[in-house]
PyMOL CGO cylinders between C-alpha atoms (Angstrom):
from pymol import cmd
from pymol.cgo import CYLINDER

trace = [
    CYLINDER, -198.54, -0.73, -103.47, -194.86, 0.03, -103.98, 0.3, 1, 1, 1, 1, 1, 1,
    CYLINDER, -194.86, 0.03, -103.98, -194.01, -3.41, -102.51, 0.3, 1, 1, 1, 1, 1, 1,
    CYLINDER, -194.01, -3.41, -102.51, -197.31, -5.51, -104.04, 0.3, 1, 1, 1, 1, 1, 1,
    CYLINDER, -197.31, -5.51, -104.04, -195.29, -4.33, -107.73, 0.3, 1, 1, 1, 1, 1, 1,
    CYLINDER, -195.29, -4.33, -107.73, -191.87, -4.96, -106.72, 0.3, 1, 1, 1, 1, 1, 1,
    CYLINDER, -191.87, -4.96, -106.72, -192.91, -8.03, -105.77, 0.3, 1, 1, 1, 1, 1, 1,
    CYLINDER, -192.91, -8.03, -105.77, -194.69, -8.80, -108.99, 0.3, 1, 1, 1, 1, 1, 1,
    CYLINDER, -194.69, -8.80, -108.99, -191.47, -7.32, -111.03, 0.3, 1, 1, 1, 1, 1, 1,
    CYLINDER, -191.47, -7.32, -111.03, -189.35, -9.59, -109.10, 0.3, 1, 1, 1, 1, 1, 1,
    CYLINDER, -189.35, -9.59, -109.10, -191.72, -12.75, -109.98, 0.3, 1, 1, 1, 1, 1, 1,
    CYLINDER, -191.72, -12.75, -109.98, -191.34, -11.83, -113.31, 0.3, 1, 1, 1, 1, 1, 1,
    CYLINDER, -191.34, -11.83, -113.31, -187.36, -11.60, -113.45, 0.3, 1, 1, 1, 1, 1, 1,
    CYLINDER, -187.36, -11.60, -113.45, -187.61, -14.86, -111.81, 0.3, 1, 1, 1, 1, 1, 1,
    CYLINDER, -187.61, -14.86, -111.81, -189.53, -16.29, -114.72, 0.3, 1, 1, 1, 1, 1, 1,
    CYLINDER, -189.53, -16.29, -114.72, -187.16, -14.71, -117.44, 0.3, 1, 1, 1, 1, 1, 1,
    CYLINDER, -187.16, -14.71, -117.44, -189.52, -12.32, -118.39, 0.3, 1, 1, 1, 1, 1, 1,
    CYLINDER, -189.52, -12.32, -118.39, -187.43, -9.76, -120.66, 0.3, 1, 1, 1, 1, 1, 1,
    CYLINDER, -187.43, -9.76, -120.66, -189.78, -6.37, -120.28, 0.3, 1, 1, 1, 1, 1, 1,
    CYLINDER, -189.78, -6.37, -120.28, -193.08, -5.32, -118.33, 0.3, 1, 1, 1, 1, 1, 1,
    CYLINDER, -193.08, -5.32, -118.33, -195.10, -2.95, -119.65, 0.3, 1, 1, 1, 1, 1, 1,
    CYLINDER, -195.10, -2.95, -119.65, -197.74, -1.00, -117.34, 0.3, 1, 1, 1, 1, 1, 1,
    CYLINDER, -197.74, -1.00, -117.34, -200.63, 1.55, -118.93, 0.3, 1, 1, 1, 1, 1, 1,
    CYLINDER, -200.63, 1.55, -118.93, -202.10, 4.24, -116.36, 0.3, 1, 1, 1, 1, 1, 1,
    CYLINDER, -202.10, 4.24, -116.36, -206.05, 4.22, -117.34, 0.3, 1, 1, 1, 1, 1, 1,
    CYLINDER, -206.05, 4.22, -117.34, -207.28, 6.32, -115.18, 0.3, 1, 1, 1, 1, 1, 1,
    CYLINDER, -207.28, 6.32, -115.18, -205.93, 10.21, -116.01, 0.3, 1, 1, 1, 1, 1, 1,
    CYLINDER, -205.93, 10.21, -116.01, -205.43, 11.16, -112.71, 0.3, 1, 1, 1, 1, 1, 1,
    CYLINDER, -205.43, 11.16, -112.71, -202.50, 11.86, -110.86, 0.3, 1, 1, 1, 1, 1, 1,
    CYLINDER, -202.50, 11.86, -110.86, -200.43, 11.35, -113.70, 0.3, 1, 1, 1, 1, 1, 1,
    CYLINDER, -200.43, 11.35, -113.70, -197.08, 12.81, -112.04, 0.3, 1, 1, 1, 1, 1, 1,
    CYLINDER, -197.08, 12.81, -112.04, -197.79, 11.18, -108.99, 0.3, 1, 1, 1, 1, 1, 1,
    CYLINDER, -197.79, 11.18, -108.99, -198.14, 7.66, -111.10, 0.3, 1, 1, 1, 1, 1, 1,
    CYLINDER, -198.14, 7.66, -111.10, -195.46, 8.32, -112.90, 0.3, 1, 1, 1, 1, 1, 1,
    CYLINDER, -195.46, 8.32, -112.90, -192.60, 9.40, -110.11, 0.3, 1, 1, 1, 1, 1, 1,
    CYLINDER, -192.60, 9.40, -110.11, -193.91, 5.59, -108.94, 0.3, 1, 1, 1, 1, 1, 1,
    CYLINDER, -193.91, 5.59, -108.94, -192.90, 3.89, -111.70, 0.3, 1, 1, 1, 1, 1, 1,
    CYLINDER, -192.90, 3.89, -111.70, -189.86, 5.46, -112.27, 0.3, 1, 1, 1, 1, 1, 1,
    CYLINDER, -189.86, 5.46, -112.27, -189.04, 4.96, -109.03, 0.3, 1, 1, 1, 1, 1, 1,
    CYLINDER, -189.04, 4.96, -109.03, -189.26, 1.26, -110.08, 0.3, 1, 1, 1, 1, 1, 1,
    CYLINDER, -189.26, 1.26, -110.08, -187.12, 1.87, -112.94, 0.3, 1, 1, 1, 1, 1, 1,
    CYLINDER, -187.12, 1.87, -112.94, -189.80, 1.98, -115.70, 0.3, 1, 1, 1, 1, 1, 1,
    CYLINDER, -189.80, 1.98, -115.70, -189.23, 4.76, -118.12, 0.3, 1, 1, 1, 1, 1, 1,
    CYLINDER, -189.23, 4.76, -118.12, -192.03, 6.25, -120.27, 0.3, 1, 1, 1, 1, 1, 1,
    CYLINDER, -192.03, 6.25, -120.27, -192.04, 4.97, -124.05, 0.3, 1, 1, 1, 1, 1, 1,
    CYLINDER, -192.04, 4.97, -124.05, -194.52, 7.19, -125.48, 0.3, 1, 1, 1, 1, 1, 1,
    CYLINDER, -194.52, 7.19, -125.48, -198.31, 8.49, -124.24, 0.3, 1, 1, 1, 1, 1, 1,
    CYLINDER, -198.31, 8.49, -124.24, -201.42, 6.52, -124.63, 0.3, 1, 1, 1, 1, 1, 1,
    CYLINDER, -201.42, 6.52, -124.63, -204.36, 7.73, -126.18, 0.3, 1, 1, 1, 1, 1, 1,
    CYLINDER, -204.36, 7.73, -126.18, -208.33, 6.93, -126.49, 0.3, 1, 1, 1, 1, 1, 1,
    CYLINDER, -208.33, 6.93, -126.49, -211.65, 7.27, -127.52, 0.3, 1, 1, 1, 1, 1, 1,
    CYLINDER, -211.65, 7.27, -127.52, -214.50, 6.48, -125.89, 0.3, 1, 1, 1, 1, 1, 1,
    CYLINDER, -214.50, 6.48, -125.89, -217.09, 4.55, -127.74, 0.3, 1, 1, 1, 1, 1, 1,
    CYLINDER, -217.09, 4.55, -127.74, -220.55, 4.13, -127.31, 0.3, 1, 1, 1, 1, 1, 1,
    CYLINDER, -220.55, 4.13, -127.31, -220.74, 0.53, -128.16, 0.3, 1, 1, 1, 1, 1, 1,
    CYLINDER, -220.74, 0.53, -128.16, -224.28, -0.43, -126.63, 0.3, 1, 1, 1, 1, 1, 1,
    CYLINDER, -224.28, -0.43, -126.63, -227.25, -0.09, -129.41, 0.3, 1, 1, 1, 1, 1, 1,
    CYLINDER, -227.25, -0.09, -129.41, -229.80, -0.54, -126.62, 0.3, 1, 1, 1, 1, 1, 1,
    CYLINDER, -229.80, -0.54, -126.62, -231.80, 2.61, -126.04, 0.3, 1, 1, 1, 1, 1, 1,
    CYLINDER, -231.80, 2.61, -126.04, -230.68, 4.59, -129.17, 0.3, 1, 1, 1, 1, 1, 1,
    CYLINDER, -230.68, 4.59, -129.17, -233.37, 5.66, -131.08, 0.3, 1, 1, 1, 1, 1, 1,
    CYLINDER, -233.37, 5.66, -131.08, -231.52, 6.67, -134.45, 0.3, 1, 1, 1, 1, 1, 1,
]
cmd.load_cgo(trace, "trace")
C-alpha cells in the first residue's frame, strides 16, 4: 500500500497538483492509519465526523 500511494502522490506532483487530501472512513485502526500517512508527509487538519442516515423509505411502516 505504502508504495501504490506514493506512487499516486508522485502522479499527482507530476500533474501540478498543489494538495491531496485523504479521509479514513472506516474507524478502525486510526493510529495505525494515521502513523501511514504521516509517514507520507500528510498532517492531520482537523477530525471528520458523521451520521448515519437511514435514507431508504422501503419497509418503514411509519
Amino acid at each position: 500500500m505504502l508504495k501504490s500511494l506514493r506512487h499516486f502522490v508522485g502522479g499527482a506532483e507530476n500533474r501540478g497538483a498543489e494538495e491531496l487530501s485523504a479521509g479514513v472512513k472506516s474507524g478502525t485502526h486510526i493510529d495505525k492509519t494515521d502513523k501511514f500517512l504521516r509517514r507520507l508527509g500528510f498532517v492531520q487538519t482537523g477530525g471528520n465526523y458523521a451520521l448515519a442516515l437511514n435514507l431508504s423509505q422501503e419497509g418503514n411502516s411509519k
